[in-house]
PDB file of the backbone (N, CA, C, O) and the ligand in Angstrom, with CONECT records:
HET     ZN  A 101       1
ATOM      1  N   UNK A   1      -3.758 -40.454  67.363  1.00  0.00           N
ATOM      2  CA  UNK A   1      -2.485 -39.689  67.374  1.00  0.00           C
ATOM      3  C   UNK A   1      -2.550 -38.552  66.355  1.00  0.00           C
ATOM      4  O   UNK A   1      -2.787 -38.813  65.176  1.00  0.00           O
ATOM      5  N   UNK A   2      -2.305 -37.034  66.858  1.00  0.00           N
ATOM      6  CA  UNK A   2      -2.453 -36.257  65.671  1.00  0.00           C
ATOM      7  C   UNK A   2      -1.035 -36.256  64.959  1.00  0.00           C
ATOM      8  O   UNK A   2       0.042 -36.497  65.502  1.00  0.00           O
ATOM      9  N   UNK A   3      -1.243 -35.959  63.732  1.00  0.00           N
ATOM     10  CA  UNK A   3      -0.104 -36.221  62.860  1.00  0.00           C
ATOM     11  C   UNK A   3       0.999 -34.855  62.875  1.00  0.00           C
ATOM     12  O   UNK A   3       0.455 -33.805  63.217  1.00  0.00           O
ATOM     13  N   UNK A   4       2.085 -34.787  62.631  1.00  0.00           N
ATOM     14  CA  UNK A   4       2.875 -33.679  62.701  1.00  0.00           C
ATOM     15  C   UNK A   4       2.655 -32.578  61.659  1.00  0.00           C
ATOM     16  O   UNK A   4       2.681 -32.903  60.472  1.00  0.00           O
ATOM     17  N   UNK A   5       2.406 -31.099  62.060  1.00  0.00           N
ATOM     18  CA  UNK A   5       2.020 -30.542  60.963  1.00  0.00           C
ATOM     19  C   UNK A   5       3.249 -30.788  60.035  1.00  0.00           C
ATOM     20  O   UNK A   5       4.134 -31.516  60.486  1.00  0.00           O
ATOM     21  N   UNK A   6       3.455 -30.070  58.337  1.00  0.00           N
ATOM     22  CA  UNK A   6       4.098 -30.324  57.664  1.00  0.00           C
ATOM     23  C   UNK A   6       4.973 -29.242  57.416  1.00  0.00           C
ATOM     24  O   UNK A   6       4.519 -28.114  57.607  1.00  0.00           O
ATOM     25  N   UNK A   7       5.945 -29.344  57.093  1.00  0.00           N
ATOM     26  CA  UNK A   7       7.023 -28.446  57.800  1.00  0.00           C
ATOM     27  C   UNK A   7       7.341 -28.059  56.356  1.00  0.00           C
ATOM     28  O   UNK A   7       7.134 -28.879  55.461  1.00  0.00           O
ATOM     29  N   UNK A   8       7.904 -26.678  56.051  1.00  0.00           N
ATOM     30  CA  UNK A   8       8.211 -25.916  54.288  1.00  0.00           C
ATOM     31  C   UNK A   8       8.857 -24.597  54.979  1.00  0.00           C
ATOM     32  O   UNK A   8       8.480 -23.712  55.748  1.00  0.00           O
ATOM     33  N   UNK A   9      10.439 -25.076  54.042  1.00  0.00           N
ATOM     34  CA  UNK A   9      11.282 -23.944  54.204  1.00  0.00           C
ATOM     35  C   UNK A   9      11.482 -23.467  52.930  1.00  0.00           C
ATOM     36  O   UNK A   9      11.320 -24.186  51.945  1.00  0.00           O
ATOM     37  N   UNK A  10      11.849 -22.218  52.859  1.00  0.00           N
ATOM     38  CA  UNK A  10      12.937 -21.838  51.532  1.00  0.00           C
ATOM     39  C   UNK A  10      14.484 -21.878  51.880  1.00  0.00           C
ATOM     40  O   UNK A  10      15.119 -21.591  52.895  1.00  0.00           O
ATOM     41  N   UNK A  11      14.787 -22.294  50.779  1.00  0.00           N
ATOM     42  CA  UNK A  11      16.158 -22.786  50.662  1.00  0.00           C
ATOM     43  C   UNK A  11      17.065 -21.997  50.663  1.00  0.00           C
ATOM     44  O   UNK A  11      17.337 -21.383  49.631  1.00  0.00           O
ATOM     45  N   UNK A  12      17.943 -21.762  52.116  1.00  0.00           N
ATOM     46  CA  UNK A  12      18.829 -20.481  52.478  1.00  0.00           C
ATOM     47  C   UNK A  12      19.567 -20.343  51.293  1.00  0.00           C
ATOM     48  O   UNK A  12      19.932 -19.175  51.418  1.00  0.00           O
ATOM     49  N   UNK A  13      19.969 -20.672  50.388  1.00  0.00           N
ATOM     50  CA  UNK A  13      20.768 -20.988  49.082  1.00  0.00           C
ATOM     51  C   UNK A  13      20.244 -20.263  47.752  1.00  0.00           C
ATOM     52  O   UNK A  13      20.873 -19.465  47.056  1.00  0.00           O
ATOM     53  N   UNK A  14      18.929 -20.739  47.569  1.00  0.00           N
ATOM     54  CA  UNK A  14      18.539 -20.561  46.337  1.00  0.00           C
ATOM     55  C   UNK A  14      17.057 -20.364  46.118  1.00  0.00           C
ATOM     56  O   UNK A  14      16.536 -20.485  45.009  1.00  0.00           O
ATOM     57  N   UNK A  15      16.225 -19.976  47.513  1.00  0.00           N
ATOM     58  CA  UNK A  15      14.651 -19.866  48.262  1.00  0.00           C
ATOM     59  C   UNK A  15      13.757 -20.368  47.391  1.00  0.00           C
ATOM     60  O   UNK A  15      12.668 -19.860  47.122  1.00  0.00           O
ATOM     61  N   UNK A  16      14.436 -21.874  46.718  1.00  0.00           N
ATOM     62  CA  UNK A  16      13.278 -22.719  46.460  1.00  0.00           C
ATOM     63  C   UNK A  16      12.592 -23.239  47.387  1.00  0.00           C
ATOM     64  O   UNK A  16      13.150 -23.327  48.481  1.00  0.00           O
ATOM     65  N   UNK A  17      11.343 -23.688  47.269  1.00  0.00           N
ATOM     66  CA  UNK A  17      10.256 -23.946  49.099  1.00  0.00           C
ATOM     67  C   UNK A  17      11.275 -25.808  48.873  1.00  0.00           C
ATOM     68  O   UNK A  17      11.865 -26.428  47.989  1.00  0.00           O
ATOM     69  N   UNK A  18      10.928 -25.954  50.232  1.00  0.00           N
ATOM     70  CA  UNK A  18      11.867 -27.246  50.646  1.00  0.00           C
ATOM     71  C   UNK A  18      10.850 -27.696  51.349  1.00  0.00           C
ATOM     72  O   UNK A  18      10.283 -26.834  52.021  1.00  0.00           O
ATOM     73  N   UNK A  19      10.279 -29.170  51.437  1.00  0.00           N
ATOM     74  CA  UNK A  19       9.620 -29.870  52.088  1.00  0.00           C
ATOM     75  C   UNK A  19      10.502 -30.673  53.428  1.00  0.00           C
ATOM     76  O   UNK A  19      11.571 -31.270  53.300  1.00  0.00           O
ATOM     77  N   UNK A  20       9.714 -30.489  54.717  1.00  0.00           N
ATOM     78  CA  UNK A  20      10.711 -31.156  55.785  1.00  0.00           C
ATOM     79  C   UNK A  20      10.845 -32.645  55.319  1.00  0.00           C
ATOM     80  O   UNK A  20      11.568 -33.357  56.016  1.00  0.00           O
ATOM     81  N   UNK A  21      10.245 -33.198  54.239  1.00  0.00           N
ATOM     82  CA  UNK A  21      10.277 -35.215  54.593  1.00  0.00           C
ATOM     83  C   UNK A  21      11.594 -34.509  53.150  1.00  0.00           C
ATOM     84  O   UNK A  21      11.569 -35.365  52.265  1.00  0.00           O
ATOM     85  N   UNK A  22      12.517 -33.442  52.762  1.00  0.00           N
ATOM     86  CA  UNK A  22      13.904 -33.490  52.004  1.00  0.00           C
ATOM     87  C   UNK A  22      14.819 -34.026  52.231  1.00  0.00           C
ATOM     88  O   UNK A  22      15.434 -33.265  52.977  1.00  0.00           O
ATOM     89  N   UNK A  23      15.584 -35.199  52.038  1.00  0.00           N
ATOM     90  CA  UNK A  23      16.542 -35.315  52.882  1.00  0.00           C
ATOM     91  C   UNK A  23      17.850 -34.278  53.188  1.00  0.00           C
ATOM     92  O   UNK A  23      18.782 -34.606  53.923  1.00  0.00           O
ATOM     93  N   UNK A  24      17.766 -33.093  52.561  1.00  0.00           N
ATOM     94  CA  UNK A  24      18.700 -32.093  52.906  1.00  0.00           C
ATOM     95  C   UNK A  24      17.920 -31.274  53.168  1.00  0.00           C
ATOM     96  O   UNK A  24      18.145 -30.245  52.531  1.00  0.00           O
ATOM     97  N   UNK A  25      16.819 -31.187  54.015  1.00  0.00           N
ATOM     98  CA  UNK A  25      16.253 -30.306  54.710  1.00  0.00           C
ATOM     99  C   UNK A  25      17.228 -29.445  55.791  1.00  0.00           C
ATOM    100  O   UNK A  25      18.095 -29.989  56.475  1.00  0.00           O
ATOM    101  N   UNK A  26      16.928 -28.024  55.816  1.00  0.00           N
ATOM    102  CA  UNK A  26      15.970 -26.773  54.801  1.00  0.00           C
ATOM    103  C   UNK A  26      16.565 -26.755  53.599  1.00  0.00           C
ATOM    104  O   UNK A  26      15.947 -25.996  52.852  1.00  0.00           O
ATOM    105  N   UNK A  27      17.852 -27.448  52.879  1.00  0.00           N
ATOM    106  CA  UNK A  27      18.200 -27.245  51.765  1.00  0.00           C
ATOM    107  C   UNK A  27      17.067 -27.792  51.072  1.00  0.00           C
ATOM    108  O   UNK A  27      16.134 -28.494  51.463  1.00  0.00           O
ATOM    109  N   UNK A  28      17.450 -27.165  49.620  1.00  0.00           N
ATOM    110  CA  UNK A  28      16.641 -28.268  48.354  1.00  0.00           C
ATOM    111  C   UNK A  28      17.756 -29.396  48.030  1.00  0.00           C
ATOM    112  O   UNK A  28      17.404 -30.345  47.329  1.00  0.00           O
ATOM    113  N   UNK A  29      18.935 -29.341  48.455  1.00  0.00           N
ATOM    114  CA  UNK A  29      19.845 -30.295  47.718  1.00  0.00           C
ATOM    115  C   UNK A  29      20.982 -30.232  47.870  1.00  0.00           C
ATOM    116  O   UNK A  29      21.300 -29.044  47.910  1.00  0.00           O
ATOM    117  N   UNK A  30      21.899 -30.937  47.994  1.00  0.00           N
ATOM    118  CA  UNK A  30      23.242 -31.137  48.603  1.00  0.00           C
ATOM    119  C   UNK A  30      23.997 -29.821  48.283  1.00  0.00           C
ATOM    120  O   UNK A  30      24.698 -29.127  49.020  1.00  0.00           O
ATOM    121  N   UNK A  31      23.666 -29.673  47.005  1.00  0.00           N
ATOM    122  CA  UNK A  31      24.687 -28.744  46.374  1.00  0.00           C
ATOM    123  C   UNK A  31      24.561 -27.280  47.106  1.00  0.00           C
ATOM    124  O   UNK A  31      25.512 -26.549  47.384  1.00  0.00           O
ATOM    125  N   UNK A  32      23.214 -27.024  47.349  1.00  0.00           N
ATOM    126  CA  UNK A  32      22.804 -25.887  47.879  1.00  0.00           C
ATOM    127  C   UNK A  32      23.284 -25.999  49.556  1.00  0.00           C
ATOM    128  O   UNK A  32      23.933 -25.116  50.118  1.00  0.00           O
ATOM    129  N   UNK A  33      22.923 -26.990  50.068  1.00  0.00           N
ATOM    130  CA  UNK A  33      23.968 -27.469  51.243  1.00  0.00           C
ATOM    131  C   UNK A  33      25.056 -26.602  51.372  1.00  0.00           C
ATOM    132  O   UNK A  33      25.191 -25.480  51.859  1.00  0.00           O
ATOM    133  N   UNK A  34      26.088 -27.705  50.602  1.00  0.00           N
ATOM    134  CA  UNK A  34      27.125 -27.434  50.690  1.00  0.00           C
ATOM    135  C   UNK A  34      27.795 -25.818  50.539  1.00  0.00           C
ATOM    136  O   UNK A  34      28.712 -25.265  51.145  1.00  0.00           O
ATOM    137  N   UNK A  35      27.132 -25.485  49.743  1.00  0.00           N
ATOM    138  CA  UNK A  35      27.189 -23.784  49.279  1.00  0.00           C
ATOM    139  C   UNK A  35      27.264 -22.654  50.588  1.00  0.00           C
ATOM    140  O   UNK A  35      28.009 -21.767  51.004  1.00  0.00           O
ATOM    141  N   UNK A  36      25.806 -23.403  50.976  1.00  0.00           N
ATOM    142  CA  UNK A  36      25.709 -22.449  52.748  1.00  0.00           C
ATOM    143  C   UNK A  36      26.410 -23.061  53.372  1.00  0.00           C
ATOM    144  O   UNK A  36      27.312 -22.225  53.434  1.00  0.00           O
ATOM    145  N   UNK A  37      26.697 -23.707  53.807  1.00  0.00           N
ATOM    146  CA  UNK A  37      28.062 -24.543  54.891  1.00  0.00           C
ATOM    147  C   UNK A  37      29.357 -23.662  54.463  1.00  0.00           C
ATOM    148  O   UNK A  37      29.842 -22.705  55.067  1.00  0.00           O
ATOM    149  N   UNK A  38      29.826 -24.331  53.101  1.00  0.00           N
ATOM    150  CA  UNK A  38      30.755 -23.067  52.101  1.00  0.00           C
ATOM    151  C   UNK A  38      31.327 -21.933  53.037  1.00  0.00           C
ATOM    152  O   UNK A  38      32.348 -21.739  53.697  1.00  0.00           O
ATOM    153  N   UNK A  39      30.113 -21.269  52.749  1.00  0.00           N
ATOM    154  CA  UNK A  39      30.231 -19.656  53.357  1.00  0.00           C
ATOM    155  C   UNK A  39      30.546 -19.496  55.096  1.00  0.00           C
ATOM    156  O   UNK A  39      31.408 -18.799  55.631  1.00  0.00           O
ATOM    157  N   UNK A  40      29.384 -20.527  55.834  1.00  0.00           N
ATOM    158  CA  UNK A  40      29.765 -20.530  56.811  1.00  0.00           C
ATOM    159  C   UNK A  40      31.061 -20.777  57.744  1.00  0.00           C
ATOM    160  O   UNK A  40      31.447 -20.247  58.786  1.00  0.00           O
ATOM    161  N   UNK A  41      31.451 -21.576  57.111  1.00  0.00           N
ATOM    162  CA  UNK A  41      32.729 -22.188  57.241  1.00  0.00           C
ATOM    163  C   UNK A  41      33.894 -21.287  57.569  1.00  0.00           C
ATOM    164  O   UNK A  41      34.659 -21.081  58.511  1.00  0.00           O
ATOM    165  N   UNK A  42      33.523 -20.574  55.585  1.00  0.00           N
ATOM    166  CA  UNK A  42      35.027 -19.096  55.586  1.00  0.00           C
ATOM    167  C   UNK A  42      34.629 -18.109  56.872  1.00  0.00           C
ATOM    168  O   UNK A  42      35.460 -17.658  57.660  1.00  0.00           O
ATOM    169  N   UNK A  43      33.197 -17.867  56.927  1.00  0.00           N
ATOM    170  CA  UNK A  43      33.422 -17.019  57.917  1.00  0.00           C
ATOM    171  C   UNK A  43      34.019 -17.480  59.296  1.00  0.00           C
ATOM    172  O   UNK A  43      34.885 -16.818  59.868  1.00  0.00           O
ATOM    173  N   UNK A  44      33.520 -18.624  59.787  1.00  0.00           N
ATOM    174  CA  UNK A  44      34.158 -18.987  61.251  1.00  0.00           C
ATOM    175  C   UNK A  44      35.770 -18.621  61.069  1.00  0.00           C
ATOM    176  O   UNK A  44      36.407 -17.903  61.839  1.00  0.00           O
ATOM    177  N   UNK A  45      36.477 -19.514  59.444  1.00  0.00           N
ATOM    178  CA  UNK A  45      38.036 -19.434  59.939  1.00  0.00           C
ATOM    179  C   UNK A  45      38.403 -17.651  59.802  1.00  0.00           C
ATOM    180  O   UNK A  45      39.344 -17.146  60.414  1.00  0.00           O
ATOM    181  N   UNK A  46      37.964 -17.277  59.371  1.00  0.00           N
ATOM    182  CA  UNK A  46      37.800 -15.542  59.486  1.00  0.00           C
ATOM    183  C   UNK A  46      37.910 -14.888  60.950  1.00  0.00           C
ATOM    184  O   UNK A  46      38.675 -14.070  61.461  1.00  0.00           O
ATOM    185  N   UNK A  47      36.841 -15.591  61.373  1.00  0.00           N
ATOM    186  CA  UNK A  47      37.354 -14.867  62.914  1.00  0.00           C
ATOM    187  C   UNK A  47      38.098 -15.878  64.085  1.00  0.00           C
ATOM    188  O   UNK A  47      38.739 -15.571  65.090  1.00  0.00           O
ATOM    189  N   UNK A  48      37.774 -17.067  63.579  1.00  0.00           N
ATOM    190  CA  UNK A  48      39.136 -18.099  64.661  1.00  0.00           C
ATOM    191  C   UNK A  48      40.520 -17.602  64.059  1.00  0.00           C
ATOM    192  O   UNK A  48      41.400 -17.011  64.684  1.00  0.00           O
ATOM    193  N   UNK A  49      40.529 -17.853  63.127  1.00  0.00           N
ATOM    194  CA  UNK A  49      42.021 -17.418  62.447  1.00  0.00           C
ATOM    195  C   UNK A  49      42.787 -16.432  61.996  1.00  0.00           C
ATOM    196  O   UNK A  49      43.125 -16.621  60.828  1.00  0.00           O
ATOM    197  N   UNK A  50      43.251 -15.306  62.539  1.00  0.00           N
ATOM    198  CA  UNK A  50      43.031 -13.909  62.014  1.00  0.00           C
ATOM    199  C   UNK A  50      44.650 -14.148  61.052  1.00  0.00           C
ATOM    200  O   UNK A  50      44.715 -13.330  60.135  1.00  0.00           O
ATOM    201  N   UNK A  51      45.744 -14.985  61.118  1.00  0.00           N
ATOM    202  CA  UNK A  51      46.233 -15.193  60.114  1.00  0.00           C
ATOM    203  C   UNK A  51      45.812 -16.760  59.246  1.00  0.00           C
ATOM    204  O   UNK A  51      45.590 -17.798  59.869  1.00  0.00           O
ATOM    205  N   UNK A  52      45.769 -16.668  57.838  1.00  0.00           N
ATOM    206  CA  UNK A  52      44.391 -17.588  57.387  1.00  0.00           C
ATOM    207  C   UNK A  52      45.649 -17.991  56.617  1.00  0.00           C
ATOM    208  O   UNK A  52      46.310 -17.175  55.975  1.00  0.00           O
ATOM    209  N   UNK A  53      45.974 -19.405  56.721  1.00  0.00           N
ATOM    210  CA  UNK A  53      46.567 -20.126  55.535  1.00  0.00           C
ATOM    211  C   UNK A  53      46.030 -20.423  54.378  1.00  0.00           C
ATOM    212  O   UNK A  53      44.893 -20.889  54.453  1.00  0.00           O
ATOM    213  N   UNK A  54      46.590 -20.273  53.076  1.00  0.00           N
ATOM    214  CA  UNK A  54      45.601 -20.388  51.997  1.00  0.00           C
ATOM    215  C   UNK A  54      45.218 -22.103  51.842  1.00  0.00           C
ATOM    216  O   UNK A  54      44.279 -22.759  51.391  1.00  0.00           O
ATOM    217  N   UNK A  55      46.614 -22.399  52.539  1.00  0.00           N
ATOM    218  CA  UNK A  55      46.357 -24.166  52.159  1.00  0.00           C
ATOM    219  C   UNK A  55      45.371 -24.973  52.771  1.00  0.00           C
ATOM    220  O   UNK A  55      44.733 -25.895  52.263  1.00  0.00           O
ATOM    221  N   UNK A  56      45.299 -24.338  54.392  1.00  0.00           N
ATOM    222  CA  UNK A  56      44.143 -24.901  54.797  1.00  0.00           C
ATOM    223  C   UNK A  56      42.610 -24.340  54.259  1.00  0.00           C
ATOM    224  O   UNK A  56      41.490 -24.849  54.274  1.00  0.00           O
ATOM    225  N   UNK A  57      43.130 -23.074  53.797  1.00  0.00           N
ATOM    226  CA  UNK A  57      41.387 -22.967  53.517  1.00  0.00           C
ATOM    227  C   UNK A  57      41.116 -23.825  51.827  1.00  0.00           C
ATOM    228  O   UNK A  57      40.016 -24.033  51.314  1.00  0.00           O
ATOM    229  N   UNK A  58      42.299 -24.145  51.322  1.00  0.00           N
ATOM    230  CA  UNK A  58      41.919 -24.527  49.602  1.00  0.00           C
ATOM    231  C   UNK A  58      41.380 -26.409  50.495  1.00  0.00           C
ATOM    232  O   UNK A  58      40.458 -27.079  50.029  1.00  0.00           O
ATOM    233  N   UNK A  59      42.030 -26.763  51.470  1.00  0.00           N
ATOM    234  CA  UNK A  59      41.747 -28.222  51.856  1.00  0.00           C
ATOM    235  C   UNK A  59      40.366 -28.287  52.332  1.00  0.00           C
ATOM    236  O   UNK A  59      39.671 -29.290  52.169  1.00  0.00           O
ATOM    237  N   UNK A  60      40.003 -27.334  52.859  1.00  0.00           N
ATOM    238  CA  UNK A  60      38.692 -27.332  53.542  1.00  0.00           C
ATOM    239  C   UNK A  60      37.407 -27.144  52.560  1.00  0.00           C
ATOM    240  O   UNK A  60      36.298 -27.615  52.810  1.00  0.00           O
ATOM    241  N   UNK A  61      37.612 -26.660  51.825  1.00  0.00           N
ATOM    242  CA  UNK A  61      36.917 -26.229  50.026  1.00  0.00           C
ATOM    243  C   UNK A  61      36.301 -27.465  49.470  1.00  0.00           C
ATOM    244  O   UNK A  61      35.145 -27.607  49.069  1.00  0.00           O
ATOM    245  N   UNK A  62      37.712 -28.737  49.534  1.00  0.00           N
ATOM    246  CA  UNK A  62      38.218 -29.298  48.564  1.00  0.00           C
ATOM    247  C   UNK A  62      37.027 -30.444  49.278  1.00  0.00           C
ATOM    248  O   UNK A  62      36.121 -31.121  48.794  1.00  0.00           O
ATOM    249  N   UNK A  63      37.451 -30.290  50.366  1.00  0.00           N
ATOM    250  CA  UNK A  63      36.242 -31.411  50.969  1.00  0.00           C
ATOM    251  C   UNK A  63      35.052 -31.065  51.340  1.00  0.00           C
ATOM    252  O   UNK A  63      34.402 -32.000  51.809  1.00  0.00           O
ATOM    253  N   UNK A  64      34.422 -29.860  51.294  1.00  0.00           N
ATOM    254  CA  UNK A  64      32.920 -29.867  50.812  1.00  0.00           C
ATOM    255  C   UNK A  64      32.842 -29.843  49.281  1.00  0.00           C
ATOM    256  O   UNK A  64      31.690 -29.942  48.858  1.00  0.00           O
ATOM    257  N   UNK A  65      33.400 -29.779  48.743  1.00  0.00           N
ATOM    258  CA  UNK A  65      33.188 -30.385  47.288  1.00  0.00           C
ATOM    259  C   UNK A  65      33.227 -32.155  47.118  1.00  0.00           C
ATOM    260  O   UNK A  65      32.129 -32.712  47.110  1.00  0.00           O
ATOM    261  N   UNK A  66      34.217 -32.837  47.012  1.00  0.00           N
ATOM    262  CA  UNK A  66      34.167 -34.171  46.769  1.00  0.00           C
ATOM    263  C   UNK A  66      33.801 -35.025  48.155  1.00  0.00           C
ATOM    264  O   UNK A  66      34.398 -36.098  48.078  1.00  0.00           O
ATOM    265  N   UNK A  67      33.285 -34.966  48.992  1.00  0.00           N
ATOM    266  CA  UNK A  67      32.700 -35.179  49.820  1.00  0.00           C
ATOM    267  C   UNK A  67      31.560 -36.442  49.815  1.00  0.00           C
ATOM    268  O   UNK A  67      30.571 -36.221  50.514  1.00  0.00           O
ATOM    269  N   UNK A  68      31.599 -37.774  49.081  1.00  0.00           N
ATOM    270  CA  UNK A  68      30.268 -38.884  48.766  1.00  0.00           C
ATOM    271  C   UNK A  68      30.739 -39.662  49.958  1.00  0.00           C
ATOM    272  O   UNK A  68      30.154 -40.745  49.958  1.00  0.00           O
ATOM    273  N   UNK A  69      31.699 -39.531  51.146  1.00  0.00           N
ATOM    274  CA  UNK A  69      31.969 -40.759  51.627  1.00  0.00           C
ATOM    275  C   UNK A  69      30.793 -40.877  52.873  1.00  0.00           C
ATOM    276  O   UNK A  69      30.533 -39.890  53.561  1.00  0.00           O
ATOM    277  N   UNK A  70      30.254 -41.921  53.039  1.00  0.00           N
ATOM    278  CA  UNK A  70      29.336 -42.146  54.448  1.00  0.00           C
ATOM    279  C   UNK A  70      30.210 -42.310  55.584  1.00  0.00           C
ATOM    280  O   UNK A  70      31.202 -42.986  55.859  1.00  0.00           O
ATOM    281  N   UNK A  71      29.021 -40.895  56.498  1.00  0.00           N
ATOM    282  CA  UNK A  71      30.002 -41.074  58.183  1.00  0.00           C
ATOM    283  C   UNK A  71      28.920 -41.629  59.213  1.00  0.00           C
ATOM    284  O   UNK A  71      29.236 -41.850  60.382  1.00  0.00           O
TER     285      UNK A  71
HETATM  286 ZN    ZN A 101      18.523 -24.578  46.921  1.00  0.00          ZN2+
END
């Protein structure tokens, strides 16, 4: 069986090289994760939402920050 080549990203976040066996692969690390998600996020409600509640966007924040629960 040939083995899978080995997979190395830089980290959309912070372009430290990231090994695929990371468990937050292409991140290096949750935090950096969460950071790009972050951004992605504001932009979607940016264009779904063209009037933007501040409350939902401070709730949506709030839970990629404290975020340890298993789904
Ligand atoms: Zn990073």
């Amino acid at each position: 069986m040939p083995k899978p080549p080995k997979l190395k990203l830089n980290c959309p976040t912070c372009k430290k090289t990231v090994l695929a066996s990371n468990e937050d692969f292409p991140f290096c690390s949750d935090r950096c994760r969460r950071i790009d998600l972050g951004k992605w996020a504001m932009g979607v409600y940016k264009i779904s939402s063209p009037v933007l509640d501040p409350e939902v966007l401070e709730t949506s924040l709030e839970d990629l920050h404290g975020d340890n629960r298993e789904r």
